[in-house]
MMTF fields as JSON, N, C-alpha, C and O atoms, coordinates in Angstrom:
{
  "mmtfVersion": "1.0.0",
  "mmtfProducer": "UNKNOWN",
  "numBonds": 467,
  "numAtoms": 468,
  "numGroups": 117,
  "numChains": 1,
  "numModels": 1,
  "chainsPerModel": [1],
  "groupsPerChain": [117],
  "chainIdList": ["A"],
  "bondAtomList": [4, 2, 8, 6, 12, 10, 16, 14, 20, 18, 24, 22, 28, 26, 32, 30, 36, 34, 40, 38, 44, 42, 48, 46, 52, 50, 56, 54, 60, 58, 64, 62, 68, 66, 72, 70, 76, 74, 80, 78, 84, 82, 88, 86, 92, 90, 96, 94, 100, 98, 104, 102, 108, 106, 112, 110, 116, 114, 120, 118, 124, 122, 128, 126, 132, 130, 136, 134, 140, 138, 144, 142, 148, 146, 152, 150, 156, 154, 160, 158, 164, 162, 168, 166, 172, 170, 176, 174, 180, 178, 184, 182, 188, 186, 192, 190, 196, 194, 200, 198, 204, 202, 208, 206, 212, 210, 216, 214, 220, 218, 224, 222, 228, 226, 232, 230, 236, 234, 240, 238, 244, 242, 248, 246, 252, 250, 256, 254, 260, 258, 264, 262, 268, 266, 272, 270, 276, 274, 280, 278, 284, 282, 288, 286, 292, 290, 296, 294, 300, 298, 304, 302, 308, 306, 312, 310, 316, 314, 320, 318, 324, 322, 328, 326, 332, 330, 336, 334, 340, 338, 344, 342, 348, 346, 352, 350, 356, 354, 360, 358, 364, 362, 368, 366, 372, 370, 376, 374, 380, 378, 384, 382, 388, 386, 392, 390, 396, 394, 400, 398, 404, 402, 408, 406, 412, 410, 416, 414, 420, 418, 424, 422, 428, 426, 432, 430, 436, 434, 440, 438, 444, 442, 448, 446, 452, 450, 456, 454, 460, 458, 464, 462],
  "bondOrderList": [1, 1, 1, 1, 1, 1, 1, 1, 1, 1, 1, 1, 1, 1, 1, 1, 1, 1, 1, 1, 1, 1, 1, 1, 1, 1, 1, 1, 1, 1, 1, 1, 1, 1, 1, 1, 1, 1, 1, 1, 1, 1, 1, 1, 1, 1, 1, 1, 1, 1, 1, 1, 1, 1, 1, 1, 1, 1, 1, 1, 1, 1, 1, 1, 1, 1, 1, 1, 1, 1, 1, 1, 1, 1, 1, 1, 1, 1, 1, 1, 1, 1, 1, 1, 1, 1, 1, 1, 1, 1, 1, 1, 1, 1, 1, 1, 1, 1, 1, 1, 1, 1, 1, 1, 1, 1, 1, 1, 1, 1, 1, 1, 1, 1, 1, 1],
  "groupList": [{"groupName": "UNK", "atomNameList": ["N", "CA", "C", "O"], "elementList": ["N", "C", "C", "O"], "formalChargeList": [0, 0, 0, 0], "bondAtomList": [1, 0, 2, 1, 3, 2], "bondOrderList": [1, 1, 2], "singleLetterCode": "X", "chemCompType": "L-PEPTIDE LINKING"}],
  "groupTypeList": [0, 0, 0, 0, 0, 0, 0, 0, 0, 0, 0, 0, 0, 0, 0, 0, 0, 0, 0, 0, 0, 0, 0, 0, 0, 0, 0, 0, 0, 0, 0, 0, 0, 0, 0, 0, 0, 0, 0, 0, 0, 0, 0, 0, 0, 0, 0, 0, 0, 0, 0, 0, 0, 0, 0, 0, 0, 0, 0, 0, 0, 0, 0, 0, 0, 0, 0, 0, 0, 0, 0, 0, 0, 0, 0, 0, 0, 0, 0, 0, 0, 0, 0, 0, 0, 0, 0, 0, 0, 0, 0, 0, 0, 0, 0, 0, 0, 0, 0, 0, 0, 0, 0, 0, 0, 0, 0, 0, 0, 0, 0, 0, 0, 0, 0, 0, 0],
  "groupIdList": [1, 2, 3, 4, 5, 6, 7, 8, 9, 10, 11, 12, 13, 14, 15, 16, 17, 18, 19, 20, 21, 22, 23, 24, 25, 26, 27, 28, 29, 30, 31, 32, 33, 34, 35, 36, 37, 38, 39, 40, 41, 42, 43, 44, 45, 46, 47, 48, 49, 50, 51, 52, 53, 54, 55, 56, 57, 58, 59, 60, 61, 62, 63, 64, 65, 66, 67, 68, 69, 70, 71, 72, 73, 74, 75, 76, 77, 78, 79, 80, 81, 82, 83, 84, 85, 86, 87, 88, 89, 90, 91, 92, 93, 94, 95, 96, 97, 98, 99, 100, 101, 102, 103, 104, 105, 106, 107, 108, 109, 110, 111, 112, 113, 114, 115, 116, 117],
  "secStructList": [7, 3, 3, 3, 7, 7, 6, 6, 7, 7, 7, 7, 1, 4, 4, 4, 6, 6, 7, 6, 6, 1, 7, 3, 3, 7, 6, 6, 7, 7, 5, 7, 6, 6, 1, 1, 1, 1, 7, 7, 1, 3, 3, 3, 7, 6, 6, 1, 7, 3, 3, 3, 1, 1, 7, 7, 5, 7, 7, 1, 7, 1, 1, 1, 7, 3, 3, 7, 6, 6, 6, 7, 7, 6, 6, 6, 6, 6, 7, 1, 1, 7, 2, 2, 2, 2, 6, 7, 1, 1, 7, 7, 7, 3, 3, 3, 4, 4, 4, 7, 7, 7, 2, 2, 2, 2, 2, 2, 2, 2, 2, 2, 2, 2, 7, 7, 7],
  "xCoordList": [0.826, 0.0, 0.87, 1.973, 0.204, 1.286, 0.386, -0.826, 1.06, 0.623, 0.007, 0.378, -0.707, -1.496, -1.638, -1.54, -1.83, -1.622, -2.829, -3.26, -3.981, -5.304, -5.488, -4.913, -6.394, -6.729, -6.637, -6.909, -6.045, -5.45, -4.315, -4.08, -3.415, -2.401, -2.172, -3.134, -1.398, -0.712, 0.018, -0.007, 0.819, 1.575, 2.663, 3.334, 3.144, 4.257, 6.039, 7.001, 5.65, 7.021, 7.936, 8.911, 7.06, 8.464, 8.814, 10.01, 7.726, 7.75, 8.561, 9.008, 8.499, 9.469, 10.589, 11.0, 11.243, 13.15, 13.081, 13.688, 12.384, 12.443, 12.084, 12.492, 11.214, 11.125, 12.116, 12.635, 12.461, 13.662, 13.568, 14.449, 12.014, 11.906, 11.148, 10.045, 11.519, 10.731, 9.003, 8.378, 8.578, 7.366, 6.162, 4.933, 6.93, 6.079, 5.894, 6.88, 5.169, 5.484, 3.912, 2.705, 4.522, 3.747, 2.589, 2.404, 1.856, 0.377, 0.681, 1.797, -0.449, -0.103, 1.352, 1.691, 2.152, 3.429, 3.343, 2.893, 3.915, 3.731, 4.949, 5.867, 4.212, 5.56, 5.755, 4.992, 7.228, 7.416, 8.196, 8.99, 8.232, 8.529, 10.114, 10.677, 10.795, 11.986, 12.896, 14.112, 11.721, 12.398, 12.919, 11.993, 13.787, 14.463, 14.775, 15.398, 14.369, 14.805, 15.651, 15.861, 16.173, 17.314, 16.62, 17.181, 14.683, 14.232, 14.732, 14.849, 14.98, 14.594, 13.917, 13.923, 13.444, 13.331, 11.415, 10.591, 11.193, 10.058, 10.618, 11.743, 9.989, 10.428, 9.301, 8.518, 8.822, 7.442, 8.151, 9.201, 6.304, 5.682, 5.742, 5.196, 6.212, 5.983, 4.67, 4.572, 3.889, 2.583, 2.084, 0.98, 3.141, 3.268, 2.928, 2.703, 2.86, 2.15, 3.478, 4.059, 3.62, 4.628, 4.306, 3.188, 5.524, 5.401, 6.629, 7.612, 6.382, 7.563, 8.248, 7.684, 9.586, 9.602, 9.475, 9.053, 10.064, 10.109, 9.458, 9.666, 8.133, 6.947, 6.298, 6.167, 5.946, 5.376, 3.608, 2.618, 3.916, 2.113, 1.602, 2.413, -0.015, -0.6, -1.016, -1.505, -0.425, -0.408, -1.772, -2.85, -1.607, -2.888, -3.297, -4.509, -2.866, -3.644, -3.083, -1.891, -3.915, -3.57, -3.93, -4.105, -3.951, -4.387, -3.728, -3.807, -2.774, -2.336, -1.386, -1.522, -0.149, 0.83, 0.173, -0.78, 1.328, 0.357, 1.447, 2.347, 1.269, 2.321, 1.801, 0.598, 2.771, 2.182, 2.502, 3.682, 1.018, 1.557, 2.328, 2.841, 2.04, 3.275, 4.965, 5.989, 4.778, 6.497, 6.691, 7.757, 5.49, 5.628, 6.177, 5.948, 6.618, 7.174, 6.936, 7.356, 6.256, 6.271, 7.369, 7.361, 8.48, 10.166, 11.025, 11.93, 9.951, 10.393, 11.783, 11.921, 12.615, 14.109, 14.881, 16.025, 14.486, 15.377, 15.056, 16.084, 13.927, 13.062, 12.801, 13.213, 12.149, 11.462, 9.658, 8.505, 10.398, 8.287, 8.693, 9.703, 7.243, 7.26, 7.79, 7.313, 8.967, 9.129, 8.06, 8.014, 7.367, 6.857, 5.717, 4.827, 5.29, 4.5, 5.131, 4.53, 6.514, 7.276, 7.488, 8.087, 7.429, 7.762, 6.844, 7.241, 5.5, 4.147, 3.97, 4.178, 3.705, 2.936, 1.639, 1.383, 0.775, -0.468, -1.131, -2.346, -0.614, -0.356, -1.561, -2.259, -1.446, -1.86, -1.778, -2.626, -0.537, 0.198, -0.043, 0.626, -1.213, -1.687, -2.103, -2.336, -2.237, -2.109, -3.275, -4.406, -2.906, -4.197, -4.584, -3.944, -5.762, -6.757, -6.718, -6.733, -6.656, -7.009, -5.945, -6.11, -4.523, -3.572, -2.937, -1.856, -3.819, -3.253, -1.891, -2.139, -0.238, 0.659, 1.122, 0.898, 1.584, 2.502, 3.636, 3.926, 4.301, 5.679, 6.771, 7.729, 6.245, 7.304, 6.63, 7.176, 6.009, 5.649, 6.223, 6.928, 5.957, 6.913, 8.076, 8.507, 8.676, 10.315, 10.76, 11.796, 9.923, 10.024, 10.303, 11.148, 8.952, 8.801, 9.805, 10.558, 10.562, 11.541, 12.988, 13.518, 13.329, 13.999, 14.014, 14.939, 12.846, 12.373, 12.987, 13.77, 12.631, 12.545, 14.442, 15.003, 14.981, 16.759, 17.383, 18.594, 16.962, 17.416, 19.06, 19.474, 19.824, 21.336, 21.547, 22.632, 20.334, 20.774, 20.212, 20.356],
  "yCoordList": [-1.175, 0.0, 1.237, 1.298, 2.335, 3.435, 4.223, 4.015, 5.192, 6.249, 7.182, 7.251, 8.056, 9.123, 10.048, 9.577, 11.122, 12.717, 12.49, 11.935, 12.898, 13.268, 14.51, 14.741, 15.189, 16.111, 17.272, 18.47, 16.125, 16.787, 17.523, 18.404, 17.117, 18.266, 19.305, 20.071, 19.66, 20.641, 21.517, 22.742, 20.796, 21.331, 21.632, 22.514, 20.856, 21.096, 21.053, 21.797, 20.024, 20.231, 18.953, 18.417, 18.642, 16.994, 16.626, 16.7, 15.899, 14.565, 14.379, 13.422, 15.955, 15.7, 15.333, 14.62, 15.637, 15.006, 13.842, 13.258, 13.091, 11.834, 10.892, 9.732, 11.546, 10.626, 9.806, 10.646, 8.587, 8.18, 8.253, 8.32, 8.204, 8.327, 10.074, 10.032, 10.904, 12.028, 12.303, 13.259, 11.116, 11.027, 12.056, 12.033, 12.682, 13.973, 15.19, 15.214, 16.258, 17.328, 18.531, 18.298, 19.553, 20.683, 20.825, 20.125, 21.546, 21.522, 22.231, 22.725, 22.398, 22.503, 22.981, 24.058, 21.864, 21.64, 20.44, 19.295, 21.154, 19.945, 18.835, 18.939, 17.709, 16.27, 15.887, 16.08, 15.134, 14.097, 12.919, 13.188, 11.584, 10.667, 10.494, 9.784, 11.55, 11.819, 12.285, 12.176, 12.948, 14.266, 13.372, 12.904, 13.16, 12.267, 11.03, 10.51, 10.029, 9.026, 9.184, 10.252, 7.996, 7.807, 7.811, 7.76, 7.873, 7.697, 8.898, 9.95, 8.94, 9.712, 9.61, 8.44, 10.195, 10.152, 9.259, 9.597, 8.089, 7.498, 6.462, 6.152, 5.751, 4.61, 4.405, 5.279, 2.689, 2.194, 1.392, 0.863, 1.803, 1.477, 0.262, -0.589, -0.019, -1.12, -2.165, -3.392, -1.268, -1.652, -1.869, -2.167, -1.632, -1.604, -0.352, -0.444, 0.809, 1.893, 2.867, 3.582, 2.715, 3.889, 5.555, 6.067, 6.164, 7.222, 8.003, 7.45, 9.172, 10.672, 11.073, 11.902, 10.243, 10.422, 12.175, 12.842, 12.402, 14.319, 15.025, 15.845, 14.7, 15.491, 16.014, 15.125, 16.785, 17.733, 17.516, 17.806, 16.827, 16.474, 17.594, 18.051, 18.032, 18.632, 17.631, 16.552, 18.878, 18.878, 18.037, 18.244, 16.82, 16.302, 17.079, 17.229, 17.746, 18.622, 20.187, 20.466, 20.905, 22.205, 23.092, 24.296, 21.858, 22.683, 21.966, 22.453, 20.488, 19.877, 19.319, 19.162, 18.898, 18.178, 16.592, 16.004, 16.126, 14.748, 14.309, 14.944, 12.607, 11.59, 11.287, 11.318, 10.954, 10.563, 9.332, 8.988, 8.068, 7.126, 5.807, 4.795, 6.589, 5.484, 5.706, 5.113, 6.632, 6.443, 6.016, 5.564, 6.146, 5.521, 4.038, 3.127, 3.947, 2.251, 2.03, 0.905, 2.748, 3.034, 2.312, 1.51, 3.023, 3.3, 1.336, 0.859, 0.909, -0.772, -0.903, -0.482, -1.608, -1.111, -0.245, -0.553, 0.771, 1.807, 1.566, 1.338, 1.477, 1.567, 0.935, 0.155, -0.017, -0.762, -0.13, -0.547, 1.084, 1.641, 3.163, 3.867, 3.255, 4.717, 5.865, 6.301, 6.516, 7.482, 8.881, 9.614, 8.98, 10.337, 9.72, 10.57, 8.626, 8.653, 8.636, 9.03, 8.095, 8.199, 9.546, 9.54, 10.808, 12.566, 12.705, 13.084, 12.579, 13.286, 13.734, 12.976, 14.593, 15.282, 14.805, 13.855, 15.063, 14.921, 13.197, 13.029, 12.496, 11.657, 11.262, 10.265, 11.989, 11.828, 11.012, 10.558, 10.83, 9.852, 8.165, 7.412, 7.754, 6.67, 5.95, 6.523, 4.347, 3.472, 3.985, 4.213, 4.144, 4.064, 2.956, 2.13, 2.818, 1.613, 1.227, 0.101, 2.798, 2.792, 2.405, 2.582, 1.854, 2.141, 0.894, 1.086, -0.586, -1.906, -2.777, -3.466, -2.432, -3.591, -4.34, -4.178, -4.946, -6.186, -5.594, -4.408, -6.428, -6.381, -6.241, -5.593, -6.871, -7.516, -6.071, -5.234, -6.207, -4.967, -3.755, -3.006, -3.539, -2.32, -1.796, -0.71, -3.622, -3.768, -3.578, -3.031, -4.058, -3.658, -2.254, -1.835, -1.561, 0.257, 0.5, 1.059, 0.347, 0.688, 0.829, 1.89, -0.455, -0.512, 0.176, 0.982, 0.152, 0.904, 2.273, 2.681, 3.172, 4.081, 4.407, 5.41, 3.655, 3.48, 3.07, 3.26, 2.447, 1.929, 2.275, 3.405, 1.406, 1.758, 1.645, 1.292, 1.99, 1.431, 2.711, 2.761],
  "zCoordList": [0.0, 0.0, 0.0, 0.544, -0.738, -0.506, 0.456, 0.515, 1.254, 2.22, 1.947, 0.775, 2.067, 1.925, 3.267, 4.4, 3.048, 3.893, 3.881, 2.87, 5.196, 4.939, 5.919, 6.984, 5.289, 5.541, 6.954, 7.023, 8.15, 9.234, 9.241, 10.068, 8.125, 7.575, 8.387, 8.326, 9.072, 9.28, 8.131, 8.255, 6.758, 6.496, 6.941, 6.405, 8.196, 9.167, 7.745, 7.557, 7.27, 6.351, 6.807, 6.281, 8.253, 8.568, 7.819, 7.536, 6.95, 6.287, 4.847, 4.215, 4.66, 2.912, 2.928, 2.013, 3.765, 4.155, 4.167, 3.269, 5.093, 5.569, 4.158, 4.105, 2.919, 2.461, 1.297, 0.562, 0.984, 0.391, -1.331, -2.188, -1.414, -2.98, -3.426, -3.971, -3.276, -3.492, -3.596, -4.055, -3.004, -3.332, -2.348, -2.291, -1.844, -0.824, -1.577, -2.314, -1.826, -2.481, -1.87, -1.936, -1.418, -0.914, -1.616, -2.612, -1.287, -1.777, -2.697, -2.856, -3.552, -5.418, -5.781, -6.272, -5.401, -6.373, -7.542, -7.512, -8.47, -9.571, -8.718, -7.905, -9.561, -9.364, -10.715, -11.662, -10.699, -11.788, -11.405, -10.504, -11.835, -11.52, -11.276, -10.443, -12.469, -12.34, -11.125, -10.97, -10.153, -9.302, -8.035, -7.373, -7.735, -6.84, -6.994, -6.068, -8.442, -8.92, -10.03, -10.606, -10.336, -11.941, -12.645, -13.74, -12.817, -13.91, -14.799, -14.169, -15.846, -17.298, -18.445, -18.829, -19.025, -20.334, -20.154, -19.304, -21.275, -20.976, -20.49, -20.882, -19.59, -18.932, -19.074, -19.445, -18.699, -18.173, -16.923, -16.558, -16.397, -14.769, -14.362, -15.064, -13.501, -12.772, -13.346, -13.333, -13.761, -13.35, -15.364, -15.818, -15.984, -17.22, -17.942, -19.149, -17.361, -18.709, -18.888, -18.071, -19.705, -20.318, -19.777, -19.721, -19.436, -18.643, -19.449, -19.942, -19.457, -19.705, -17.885, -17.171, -17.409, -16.273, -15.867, -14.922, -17.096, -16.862, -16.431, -15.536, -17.294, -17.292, -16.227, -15.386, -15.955, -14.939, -14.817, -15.489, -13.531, -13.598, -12.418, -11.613, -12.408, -11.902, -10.301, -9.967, -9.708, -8.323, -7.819, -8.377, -6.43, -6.346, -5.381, -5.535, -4.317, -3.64, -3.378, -3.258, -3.33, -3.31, -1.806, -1.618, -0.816, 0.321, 1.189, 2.317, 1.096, 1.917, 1.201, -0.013, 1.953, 1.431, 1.12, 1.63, -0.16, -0.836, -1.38, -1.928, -1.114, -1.839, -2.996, -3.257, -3.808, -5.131, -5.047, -4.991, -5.016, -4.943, -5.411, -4.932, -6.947, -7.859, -7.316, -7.66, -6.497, -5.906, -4.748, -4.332, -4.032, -2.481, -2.247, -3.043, -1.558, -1.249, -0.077, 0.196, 1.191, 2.453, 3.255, 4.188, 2.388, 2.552, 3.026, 3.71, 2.098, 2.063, 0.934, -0.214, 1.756, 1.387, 1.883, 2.217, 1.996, 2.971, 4.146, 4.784, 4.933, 6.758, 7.149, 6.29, 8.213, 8.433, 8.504, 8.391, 8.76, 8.606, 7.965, 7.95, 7.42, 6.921, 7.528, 8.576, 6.816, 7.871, 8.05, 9.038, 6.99, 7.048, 7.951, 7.93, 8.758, 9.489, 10.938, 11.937, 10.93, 11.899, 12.014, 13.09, 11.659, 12.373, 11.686, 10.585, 11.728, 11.537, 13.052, 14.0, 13.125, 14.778, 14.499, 15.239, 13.777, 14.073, 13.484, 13.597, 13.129, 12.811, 11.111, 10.925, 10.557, 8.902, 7.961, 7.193, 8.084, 7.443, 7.55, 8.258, 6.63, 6.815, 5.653, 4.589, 5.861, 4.879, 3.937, 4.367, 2.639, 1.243, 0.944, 0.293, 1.426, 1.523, -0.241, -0.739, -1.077, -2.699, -2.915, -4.122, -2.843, -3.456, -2.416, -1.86, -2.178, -1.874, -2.942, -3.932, -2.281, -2.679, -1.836, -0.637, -2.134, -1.533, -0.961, -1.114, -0.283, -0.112, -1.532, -1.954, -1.732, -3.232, -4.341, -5.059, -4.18, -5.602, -5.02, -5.697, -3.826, -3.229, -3.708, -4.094, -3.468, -3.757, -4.995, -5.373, -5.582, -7.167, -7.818, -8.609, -6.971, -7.429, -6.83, -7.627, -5.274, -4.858, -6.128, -6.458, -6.604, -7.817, -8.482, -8.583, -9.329, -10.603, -10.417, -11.275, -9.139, -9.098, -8.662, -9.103, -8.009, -8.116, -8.856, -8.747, -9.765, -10.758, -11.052, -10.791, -11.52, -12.186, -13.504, -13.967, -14.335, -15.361, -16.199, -17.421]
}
């Protein structure tokens, strides 16, 4: 499963450091798949769909900080637990019921998204 910010948000700012794949980003900031991974160029998804890692996608929330969850891994490989739920104060930072993986598919996006190649 990847993590999700809900709506108790502070906006405090903990959680973006802590996270290992760039997958945190301030309220209406654009993301791209690129921005803290080796992806470039088009790569395809884990999940099979071809992607422009570059590209600049429209912000998912504009009033609260938000993971994007094709990058989340809830820091499987780097942590033993999520860190952005580990220095949440208010505690937000919680499993996306919408957005059910495995261990192993985690590990995978974890890859994908470090990739050396």
């Amino acid at each position: 499963m990847a993590i999700i910010i809900t709506d108790e948000c502070i906006n405090c700012d903990a959680c973006i450091s802590e996270c290992p794949n760039n997958a945190i980003y301030e309220p209406d900031d654009k993301w791209s798949y690129s921005e803290g991974s080796t992806l470039k160029g088009m790569v395809t998804t884990p999940k099979g769909t071809e992607v422009d890692a570059n590209e600049e996608h429209d912000p998912i929330s504009d009033e609260f900080f938000f993971i994007v969850a094709d990058k989340c891994t809830e820091c499987k490989g780097f942590h033993d637990k999520p860190q952005c739920a580990s220095v949440c104060p208010v505690d937000c930072c919680i499993l996306d019921e919408n957005h059910v993986e495995t261990e192993e598919q985690l590990l995978v996006k974890k890859a994908w998204l470090h990739s050396e190649n």
